[in-house]
N, C-alpha and C positions, 0 to 999 in steps of 0.2 A: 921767837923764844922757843928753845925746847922741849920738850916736855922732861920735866923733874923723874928723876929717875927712884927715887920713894914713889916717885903718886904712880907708877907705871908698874910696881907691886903691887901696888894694893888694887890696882885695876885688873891686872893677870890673879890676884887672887878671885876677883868676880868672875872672871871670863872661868875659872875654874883650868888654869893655861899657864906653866912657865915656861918663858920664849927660849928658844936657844939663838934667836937670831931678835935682839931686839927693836933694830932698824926695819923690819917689819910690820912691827906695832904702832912703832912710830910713824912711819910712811904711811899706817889705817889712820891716824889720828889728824893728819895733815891735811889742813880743806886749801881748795886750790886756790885762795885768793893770795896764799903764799909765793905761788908760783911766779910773781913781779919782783918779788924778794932774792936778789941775786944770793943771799948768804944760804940758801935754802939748803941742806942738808942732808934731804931725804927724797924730792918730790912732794906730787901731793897725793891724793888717795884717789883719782880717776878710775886709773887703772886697774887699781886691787877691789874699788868699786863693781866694775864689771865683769870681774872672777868669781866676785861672790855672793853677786844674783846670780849667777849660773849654779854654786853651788848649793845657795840657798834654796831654789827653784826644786834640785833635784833631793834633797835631802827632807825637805816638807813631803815632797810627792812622795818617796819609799816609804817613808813611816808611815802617810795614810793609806799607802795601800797597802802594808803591811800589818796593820793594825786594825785594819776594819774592811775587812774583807768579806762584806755583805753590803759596802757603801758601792752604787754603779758611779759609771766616771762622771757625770753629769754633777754628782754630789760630792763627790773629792776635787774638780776640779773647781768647784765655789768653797770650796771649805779651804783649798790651798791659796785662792783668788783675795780672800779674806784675810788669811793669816800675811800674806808678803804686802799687803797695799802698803803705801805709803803713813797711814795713818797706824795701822799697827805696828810696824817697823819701827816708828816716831817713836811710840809709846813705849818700847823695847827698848829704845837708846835712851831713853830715859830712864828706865825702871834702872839701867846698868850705871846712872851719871856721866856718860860721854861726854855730853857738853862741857866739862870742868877740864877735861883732857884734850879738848879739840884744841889744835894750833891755828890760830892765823894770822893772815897777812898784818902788817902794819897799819893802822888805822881801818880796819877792816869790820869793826866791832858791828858798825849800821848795818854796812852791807850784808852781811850774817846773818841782821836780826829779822834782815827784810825776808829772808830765803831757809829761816833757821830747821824748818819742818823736812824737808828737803835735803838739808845736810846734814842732819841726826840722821835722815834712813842711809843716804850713803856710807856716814861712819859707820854706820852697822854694818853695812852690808862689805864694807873695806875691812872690818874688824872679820867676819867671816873669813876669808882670801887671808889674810894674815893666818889665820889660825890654819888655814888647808895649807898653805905653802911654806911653815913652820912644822907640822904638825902629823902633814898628812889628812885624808879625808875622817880618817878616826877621832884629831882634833876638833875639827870642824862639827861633824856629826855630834860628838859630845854635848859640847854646849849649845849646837841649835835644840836637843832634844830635851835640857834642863831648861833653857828659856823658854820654850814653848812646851812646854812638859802637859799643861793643863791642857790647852785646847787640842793637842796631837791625842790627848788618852779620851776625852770626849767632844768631838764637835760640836756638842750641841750648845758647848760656850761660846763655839763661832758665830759670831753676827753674820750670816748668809743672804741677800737680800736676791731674791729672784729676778727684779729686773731692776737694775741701779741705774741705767739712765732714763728709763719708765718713770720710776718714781723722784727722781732728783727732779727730774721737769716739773713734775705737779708738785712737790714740796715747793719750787720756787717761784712756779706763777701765783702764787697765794699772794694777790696784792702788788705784782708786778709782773708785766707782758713780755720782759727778755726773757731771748731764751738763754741755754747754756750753751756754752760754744768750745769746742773739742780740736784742741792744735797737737799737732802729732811735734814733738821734743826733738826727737829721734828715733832713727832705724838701724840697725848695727847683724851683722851676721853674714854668712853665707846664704845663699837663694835659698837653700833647702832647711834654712833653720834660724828664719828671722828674728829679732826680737824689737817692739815698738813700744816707745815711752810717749803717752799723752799728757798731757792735762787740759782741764780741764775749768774756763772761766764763766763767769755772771758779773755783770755790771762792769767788766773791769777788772773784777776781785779771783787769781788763782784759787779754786775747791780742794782740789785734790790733783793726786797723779797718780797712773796704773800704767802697767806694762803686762805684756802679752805677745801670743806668737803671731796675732794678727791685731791687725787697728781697731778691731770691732774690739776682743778681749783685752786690751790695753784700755781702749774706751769706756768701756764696763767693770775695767778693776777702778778708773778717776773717779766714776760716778761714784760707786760704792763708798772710795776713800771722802769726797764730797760729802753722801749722806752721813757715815760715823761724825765727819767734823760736824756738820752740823748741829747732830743730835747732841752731842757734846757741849754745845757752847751755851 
């Protein structure tokens, strides 16, 4: 099904964004399980996915360093490490209602539900890349700066954890001897400019996922995404 072209206003009213090109909104909105769907329309949002962690990426990092320029990089880059994890992303596509505009496949509802945390942050992050490729980086820049408005003007709303696979360990041997166990996702980029998606499992059960320009800091944005959830539940 496509997306209803009223509810695609009222979500470009959120996004604070009207499209000139709307088939880019719509291709943010499209999770891949449509992609078995020959009637498909658009694609799905992979692609504009990884346009717009790169834009995301860069667009957190200028504001903090433009904006707190007494923070050294050790501290902007946990403060930026916090803002993109997957658990705040989540949180983000929520605060905007995504989920009610996401498209998918044909009896796909399960399979979504099972992986749903994961693909609110892509939509976000597809929703991004629509708005840079629609828009320019001026669009983009916009509304990452209103959604994140609060924690870019003070970090200290950032949940910063000093060492997230440190302390995810001892949060989880409390009462059980596994450990956490860390699978690299993916690796994607040129030699001189990787980028690695982990997560991050116990018992069985996916924590979290973090990306980074090495497997250590991918590793340590899961942990972190890991601890938020759990403190959360």
């Amino acid at each position: 099904m496509n997306p209803n072209p009223s509810d695609l206003r009222m979500l470009e009213h959120r996004l604070g964004h009207r499209f000139h090109d709307t088939s880019l909104l719509q291709t943010a909105l499209t999770h891949p399980s449509v992609s078995g769907n020959q009637s498909k329309p658009y694609g799905d949002n992979q692609r504009m996915e990884f346009l717009g962690d790169a834009v995301l990426q860069a667009v957190i990092s200028e504001a903090l360093y433009q904006m707190h320029p007494g923070k050294d990089e050790g501290s902007l880059t946990k403060a930026r490490a916090a803002l993109v994890n997957g658990v705040s992303l989540t949180a983000k596509a929520d605060s905007l209602s995504l989920e009610q505009h996401l498209v998918l496949g044909l009896g796909q509802q399960t399979e979504f539900e099972r992986g749903r945390d994961s693909a609110m942050e892509d939509a976000l992050e597809a929703i991004v890349a629509a708005l840079f490729l629609d828009g320019g980086l001026a669009a983009a820049k916009n509304f990452i700066h209103r959604l994140f408005a609060e924690e870019l003007a003070d970090p200290s709303h950032i949940q910063v954890i000093k060492n997230p696979k440190g302390e995810l360990q001892e949060n989880l041997q409390c009462g059980n001897e596994d450990l956490p166990f860390y699978k690299l996702l993916n690796a994607s980029g040129p030699p001189h400019n990787r980028q690695f998606e982990v997560a991050v499992f116990h018992a069985g059960c996916e924590l979290g996922r973090g990306r980074g320009s090495s497997k250590k800091e991918a590793e340590s944005g899961a942990a972190a995404a890991a601890l938020i959830r759990l403190r959360d539940e």
